[in-house]
C-alpha positions in Angstrom: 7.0 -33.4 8.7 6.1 -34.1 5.0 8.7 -34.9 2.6 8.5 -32.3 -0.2 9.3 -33.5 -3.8 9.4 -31.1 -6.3 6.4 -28.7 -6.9 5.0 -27.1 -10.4 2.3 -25.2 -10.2 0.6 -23.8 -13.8 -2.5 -20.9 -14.1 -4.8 -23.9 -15.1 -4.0 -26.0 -11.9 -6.5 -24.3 -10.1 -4.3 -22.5 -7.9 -7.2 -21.4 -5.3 -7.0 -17.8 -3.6 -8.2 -17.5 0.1 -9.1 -14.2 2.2 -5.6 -13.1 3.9 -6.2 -13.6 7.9 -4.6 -10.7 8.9 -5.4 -7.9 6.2 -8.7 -7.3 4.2 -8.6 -6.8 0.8 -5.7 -9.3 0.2 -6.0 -13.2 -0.7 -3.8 -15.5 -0.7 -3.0 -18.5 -2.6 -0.3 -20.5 -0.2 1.6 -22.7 -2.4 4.0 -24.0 0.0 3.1 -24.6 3.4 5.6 -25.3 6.9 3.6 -28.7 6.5 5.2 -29.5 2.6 8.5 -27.8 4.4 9.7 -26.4 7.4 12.4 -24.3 5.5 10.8 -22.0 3.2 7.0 -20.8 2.6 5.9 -19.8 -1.2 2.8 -17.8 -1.7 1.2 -15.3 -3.9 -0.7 -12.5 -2.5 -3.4 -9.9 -4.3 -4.3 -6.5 -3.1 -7.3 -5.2 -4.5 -7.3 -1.3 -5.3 -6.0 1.0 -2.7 -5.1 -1.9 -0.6 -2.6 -1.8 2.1 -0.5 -4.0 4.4 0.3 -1.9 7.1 4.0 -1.9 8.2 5.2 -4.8 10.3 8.0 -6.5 11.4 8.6 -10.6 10.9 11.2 -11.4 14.0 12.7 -14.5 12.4 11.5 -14.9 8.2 13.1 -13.1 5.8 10.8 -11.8 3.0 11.2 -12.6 -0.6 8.9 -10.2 -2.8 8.3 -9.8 -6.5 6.2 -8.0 -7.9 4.0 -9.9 -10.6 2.2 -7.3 -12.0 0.2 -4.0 -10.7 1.8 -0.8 -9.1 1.9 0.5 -5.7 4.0 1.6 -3.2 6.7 -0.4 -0.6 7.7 0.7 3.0 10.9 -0.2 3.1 14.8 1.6 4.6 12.4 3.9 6.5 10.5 5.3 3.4 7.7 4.6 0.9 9.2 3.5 -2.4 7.0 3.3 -6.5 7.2 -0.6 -7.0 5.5 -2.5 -10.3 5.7 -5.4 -12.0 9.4 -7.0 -12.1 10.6 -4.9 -9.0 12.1 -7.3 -6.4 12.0 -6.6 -2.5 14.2 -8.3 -0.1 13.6 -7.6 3.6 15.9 -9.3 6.2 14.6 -10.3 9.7 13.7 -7.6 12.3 12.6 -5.0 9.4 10.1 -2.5 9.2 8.6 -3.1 5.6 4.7 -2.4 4.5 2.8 -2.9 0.9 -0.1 -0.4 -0.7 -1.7 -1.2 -4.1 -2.2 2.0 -6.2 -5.8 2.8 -6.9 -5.4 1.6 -10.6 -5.9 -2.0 -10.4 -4.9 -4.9 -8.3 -1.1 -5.8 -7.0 0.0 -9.7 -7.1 3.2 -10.6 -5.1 5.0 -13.6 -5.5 6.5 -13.8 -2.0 8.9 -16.2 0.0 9.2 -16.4 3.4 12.2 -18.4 5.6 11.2 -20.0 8.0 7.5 -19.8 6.5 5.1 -18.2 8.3 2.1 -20.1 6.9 
């Protein structure tokens, strides 16, 4: 495992955006890896337009969302929920939770996962 010192990332760093592997129309920008630290995973996702993450369940990571900027729409406690920029999601283990983008412009997450997934 890599020892992780601290991390500061700014907009010019060139933070670089790669196609999501499970879900088109979302990229990802994986900021901290299991590699850097086998604790937590830091990444921020964009949904284009009328994007969606279906819902899903995580059996061990805990989810850590905020909402950057954008609107759309949450699954989570069994129903869809209005989220925008500033709203903060937390979803525990085992839980069903899902992510649309409204068709108005694109979502950005900042997102934490434990363990990380990535």
């Amino acid at each position: 495992m890599v020892s992780l010192k601290t991390a500061f990332f700014q907009c010019g760093d060139g933070i670089r955006f790669e196609p999501h592997p499970k879900y088109e129309g979302v990229k990802i920008a994986k900021l901290i890896t299991k590699t850097e630290c086998q604790k937590v995973g830091v990444s921020i996702l964009i949904l284009k337009p009328d994007t969606e993450i279906p819902i899903h369940v995580h059996e061990h990571e805990i989810d850590s969302i905020y909402v950057l900027s954008g609107r759309g729409e949450a699954f989570i406690n069994g129903r869809h929920q209005e989220i925008g920029q500033g709203d903060y999601i937390f979803v525990p283990e085992a839980v069903p939770h899902g992510i649309r983008s409204s068709s108005d412009g694109e979502l950005r997450l900042f997102i934490i996962h434990s363990p990380p997934i990535f």
